[in-house]
C-alpha positions as CSV (number, residue, x, y, z in Angstrom):
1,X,-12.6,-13.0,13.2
2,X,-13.2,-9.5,12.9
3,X,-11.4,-7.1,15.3
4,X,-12.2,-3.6,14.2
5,X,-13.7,-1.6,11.7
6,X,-13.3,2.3,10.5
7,X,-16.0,3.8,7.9
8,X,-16.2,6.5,5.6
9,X,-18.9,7.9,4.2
10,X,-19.8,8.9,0.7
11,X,-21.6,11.1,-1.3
12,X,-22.1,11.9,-5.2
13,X,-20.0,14.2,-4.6
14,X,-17.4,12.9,-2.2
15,X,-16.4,9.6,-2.8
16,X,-14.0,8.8,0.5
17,X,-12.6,5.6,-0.8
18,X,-9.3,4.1,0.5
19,X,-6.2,3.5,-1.2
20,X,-4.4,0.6,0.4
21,X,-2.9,0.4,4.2
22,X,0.2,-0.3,5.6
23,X,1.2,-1.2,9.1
24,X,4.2,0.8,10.8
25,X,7.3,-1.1,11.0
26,X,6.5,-1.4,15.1
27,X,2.8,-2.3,14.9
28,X,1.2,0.2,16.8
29,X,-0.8,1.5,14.3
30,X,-1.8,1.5,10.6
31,X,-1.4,4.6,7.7
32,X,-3.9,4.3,4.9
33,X,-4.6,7.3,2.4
34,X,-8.5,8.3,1.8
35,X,-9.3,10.1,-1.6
36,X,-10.6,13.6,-0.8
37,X,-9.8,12.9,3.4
38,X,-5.9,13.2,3.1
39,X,-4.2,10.3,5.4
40,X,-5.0,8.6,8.7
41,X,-3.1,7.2,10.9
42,X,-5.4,4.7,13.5
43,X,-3.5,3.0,16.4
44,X,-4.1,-0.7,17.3
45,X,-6.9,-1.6,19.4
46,X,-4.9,-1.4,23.4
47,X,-6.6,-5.0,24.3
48,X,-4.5,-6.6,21.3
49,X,-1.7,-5.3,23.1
50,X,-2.3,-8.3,25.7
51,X,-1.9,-10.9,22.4
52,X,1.8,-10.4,21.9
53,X,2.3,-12.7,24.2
54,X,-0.8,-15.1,24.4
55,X,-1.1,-15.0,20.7
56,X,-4.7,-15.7,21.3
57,X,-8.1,-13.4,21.7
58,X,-11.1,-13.6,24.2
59,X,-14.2,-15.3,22.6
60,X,-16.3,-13.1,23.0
61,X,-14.8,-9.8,21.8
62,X,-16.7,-7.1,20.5
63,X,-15.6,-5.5,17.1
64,X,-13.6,-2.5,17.9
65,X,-15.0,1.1,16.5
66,X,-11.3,2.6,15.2
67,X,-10.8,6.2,15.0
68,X,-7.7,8.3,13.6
69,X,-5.2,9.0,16.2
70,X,-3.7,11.7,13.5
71,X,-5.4,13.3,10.5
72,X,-3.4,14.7,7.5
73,X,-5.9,16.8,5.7
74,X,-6.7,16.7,1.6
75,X,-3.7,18.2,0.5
76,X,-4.1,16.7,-3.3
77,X,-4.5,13.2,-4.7
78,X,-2.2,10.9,-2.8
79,X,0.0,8.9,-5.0
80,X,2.1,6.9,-2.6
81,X,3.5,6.9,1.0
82,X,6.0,5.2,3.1
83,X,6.8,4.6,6.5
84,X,10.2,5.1,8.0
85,X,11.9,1.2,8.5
86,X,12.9,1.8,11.8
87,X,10.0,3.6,13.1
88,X,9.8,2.8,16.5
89,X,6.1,4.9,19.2
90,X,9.3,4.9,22.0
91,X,11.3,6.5,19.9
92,X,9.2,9.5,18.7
93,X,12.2,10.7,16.2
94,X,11.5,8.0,14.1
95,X,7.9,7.9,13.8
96,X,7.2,9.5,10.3
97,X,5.9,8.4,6.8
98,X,6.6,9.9,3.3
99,X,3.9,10.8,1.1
100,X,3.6,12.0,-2.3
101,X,0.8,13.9,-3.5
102,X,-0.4,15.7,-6.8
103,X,1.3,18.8,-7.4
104,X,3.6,18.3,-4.1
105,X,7.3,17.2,-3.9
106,X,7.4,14.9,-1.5
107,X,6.7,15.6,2.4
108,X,7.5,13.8,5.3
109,X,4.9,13.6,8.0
110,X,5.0,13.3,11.9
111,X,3.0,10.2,13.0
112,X,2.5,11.8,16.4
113,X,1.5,15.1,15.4
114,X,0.3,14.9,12.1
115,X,2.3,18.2,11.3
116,X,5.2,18.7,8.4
117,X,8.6,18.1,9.0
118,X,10.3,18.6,5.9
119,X,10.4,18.1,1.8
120,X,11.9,16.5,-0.7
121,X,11.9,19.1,-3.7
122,X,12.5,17.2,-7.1
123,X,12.3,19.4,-10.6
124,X,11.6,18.8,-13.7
125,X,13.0,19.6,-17.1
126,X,11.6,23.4,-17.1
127,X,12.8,23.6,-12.9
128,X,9.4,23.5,-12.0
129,X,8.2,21.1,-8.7
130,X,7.8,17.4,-10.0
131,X,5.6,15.1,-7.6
132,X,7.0,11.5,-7.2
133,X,4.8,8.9,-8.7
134,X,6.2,6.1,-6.1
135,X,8.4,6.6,-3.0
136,X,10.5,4.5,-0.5
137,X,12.9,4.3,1.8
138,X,16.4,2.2,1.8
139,X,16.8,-0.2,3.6
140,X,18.8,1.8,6.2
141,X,16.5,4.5,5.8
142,X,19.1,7.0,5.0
143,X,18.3,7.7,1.5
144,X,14.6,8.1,-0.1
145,X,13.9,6.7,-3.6
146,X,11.6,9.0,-5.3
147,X,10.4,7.5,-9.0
148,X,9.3,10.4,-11.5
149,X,8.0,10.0,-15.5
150,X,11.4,10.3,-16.5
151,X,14.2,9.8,-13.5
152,X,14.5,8.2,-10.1
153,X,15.7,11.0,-8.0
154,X,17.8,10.0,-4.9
155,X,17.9,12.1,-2.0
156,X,19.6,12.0,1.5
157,X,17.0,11.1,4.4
158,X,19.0,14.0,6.5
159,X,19.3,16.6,4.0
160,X,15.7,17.8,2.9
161,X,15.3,20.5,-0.3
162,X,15.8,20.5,-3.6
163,X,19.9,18.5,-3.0
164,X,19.5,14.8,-4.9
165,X,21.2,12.4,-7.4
166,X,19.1,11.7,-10.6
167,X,19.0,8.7,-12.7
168,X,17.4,9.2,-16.5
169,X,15.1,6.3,-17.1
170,X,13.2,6.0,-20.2
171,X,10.1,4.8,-18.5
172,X,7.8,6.4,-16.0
173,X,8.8,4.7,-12.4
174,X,5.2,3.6,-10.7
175,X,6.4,1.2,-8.0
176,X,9.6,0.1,-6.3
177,X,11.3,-2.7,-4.7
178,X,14.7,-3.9,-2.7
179,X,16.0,-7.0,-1.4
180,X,17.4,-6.3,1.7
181,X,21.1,-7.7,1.6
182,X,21.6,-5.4,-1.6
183,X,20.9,-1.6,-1.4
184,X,22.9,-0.8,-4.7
185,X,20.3,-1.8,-6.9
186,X,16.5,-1.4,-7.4
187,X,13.8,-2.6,-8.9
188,X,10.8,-0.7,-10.4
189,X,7.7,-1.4,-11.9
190,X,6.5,1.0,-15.0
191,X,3.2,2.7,-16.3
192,X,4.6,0.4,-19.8
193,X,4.0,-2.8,-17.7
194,X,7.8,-3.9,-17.4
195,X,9.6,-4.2,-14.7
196,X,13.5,-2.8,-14.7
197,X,16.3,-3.6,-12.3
198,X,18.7,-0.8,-11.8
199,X,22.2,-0.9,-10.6
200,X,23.0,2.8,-8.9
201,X,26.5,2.9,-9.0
202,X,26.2,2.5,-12.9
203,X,23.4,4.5,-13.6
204,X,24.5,5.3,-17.5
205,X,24.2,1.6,-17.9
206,X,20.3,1.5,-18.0
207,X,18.3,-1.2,-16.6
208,X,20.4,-4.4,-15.9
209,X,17.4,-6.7,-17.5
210,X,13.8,-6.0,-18.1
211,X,10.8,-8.4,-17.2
212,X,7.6,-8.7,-19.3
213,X,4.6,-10.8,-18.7
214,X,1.9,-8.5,-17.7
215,X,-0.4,-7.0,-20.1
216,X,-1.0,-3.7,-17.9
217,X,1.1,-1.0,-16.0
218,X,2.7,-2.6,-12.8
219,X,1.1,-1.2,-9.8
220,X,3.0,-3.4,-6.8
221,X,6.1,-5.3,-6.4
222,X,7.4,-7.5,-3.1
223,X,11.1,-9.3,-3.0
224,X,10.6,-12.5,-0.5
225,X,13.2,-15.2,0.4
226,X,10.9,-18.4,0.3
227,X,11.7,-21.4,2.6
228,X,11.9,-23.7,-0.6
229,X,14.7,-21.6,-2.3
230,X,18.1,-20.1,-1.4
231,X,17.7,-16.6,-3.8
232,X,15.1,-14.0,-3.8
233,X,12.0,-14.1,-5.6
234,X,9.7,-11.5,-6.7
235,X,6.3,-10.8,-7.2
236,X,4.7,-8.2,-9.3
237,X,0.9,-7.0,-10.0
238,X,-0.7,-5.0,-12.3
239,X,-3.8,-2.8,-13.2
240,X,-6.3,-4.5,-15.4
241,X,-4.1,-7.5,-14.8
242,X,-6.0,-10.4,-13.1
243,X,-2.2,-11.9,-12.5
244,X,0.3,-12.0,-9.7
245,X,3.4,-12.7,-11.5
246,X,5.8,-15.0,-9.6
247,X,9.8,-14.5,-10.7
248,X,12.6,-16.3,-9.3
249,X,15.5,-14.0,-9.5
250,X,18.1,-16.7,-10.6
251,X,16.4,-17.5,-13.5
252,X,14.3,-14.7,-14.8
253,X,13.5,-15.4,-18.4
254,X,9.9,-16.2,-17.5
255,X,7.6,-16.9,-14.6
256,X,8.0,-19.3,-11.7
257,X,4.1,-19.1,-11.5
258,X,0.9,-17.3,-11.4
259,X,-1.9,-16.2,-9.3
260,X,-5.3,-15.1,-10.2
261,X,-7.5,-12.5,-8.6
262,X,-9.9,-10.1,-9.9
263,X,-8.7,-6.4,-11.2
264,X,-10.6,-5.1,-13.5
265,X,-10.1,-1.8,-12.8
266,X,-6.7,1.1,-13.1
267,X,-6.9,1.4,-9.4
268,X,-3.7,-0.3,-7.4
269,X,-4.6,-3.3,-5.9
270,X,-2.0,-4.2,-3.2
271,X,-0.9,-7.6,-2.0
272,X,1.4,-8.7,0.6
273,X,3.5,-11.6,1.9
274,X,3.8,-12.9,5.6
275,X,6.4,-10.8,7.5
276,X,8.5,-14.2,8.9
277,X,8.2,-17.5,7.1
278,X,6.8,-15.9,3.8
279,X,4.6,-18.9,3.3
280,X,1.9,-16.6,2.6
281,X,0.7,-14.9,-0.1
282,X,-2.4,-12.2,0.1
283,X,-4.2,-10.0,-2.2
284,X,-7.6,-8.3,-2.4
285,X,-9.8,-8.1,-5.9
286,X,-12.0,-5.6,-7.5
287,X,-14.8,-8.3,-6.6
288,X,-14.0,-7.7,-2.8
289,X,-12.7,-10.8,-2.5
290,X,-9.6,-11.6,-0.8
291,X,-7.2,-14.4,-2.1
292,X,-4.8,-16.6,0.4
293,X,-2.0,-18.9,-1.2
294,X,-0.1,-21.1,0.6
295,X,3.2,-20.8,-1.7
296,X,4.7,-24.1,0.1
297,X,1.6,-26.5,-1.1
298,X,-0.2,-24.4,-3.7
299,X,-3.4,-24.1,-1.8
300,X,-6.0,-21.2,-2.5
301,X,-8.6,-19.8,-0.3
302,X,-10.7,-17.3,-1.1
303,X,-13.2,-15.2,1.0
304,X,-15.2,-12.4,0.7
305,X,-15.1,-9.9,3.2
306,X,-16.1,-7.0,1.0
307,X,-18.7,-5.3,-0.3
308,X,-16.5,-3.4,-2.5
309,X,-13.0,-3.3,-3.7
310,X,-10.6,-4.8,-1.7
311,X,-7.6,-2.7,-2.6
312,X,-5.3,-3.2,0.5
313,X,-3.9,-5.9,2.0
314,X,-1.2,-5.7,4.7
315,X,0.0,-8.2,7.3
316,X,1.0,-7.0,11.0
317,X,4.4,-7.5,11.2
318,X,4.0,-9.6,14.2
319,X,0.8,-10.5,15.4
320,X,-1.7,-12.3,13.4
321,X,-3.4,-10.0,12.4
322,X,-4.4,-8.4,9.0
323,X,-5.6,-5.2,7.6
324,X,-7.7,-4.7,4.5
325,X,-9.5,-2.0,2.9
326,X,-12.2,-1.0,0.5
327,X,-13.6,1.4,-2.0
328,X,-13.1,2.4,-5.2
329,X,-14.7,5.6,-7.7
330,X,-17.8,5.0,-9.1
331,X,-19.1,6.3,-12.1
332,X,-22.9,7.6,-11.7
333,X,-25.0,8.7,-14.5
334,X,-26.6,11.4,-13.1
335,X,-28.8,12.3,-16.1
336,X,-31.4,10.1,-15.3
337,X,-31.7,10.8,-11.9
338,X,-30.1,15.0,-11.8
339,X,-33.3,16.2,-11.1
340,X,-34.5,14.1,-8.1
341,X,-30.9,14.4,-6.7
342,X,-31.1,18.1,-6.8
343,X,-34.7,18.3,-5.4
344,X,-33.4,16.4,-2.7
345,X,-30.4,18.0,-2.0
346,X,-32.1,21.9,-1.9
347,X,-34.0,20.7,0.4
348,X,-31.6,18.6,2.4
349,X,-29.1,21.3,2.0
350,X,-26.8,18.8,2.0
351,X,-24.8,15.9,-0.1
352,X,-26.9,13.4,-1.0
353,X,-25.1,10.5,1.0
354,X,-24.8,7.1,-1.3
355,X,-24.2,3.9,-0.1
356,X,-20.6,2.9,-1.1
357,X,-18.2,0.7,1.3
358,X,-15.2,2.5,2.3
359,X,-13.9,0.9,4.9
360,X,-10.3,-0.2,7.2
361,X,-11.1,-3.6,8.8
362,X,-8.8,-5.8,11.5
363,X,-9.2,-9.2,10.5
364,X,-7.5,-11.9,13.5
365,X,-6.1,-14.9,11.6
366,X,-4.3,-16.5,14.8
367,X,-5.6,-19.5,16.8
368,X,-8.9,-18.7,17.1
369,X,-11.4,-18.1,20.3
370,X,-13.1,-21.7,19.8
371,X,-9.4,-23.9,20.0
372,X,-8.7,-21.6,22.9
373,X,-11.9,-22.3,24.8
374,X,-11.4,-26.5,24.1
375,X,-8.0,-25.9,25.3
């Protein structure tokens, strides 16, 4: 059932498609990144406030019209951005994301205020401003991860500037991910398509091991603890990959299992597991489709919600309720049509607006209105 929807619009020469979404650590709202509209944060719908403890909607609920509570304006091409762990809307010290954006280092956003706090200032060979390729948080959220073309540059959450710990990597760092018992090592996803395990009290040791197995760069990586096994397991996706890699972390020589969706394109397409009993695996597709695995009894559903390019996928971390999003660049060959276009546009005097989906949608995937009603 849908529960809200927020558009963008489009024109040949703005294309405002989205780049993934991810909910705050407390719920309250949702951060996605819009190419050429900076970053938006957009607050849950207050009526689903009521459904933390009923767990169930009215039947007849209209679709919510969402709007940005706080707008980060075009600053450059967003790379990546993550929200402080422990960001808490009571709290309003600890409501902030990290971004990093082209030709940036990375900045550190208030979520109430949309203003600039402070930067993290990594440099390159020549001491000129590097931007981060990916960026996260510890676990403890006291140290930042950034990954660059040719380090991973740790800096202290409390200590903003240009003051960090560097670790020479061989590979350009596109992704990362931690298991949450262990913040002495990392794992990060490359632009090669391998994924390297890092221990950082030994950095001059290299990578601990190295998994293969996808035949593009790796965009996305997720640690879960599944029911079925007492170690972690990870999954990793890739870009022009139609494969989510499955990799049980006791036994890494080659994948557990895979999963197929559709990504035909460079473009990150995120996926995402169930915040508490990690039964559930989700991930959109270039086809707008989005894919649903039960991991306990290898079921597959898959729907299409999309008109577009499902390129976000990100579960609330405690209702049910999930966010998608859409759009993706699209090539036009204007010489067949330049002159229309321009005829139309000088006397317009305006874009010429084309019909692309760009959208952040709500999606309730709870006990539904009917079971409540025969209830």
């Amino acid at each position: 059932v849908e529960l809200g929807r927020r558009l963008w619009d489009s024109s040949l020469e703005k294309q405002h498609y989205t780049k993934g979404c991810l909910w705050s650590p407390d719920g309250t709202c949702i951060l996605t990144a819009v190419h050429l509209d900076g970053m938006h944060v957009i607050e849950l719908p207050n009526d689903l406030y009521n459904t933390f403890s009923t767990q169930t909607i009215p039947s007849k609920r209209s679709v919510s019209t969402l709007t940005s509570a706080v707008h980060v304006k075009e600053g450059g091409t967003v790379y990546d951005y993550a929200w402080y762990p422990f960001m808490n809307s009571s709290a309003p010290e600890t409501c902030c994301w990290l971004a990093s954006r082209q030709h940036e280092p990375i900045h550190m956003w208030d979520a109430f205020t949309g203003e600039l706090r402070c930067s993290y200032r990594g440099y390159d060979s020549v001491d000129e401003v590097e931007s981060a390729i990916a960026i996260t948080f510890s676990n403890d959220g006291e140290k930042i991860f950034g990954g660059y073309k040719k380090s991973i540059k740790i800096f202290d959450t409390k200590v903003p500037g240009r003051d960090l710990n560097s670790i020479a990597v061989k590979q350009a760092i596109s992704c990362f991910a931690l298991t949450t018992d262990n913040d002495r090592t990392v794992t990060t996803g490359s632009w090669q398509g391998l994924i390297n395990h890092y221990d950082l009290r030994a950095p001059k040791l290299g990578p601990l091991f190295t998994l293969g197995g996808h035949t593009g760069g790796i965009t996305w990586l997720r640690y879960a603890a599944l029911s079925e096994s007492d170690s972690w397991t990870l999954f990793s996706g890739a870009r022009k990959d139609n494969k989510i890699l499955e990799w049980d972390m006791r036994n890494y020589t080659e994948p557990v299992r895979d999963f197929t969706r559709n990504v035909a394109t460079n473009q990150r397409i995120y996926f995402d597991l169930s915040p508490q009993e990690k039964r559930w695996l989700v991930s959109g597709g270039t086809d707008g489709n989005i894919h649903i695995w039960d991991l306990e009894n290898n079921v597959e559903e898959v729907l299409k919600i999309h008109g577009d390019c499902c390129n976000g996928v990100n579960f609330h971390p405690s209702l049910p309720i999930i966010a998608t999003s859409s759009g993706q660049h699209h090539f036009v060959d204007t010489s067949e049509c330049e002159t229309s276009l321009e005829s139309k546009k000088a006397a317009q005097n305006e874009d010429i607006t084309v019909e692309y989906e760009n959208t952040l949608r709500l999606w309730w995937i709870g006990k539904s209105p009917v079971d409540q009603e025969l209830n």
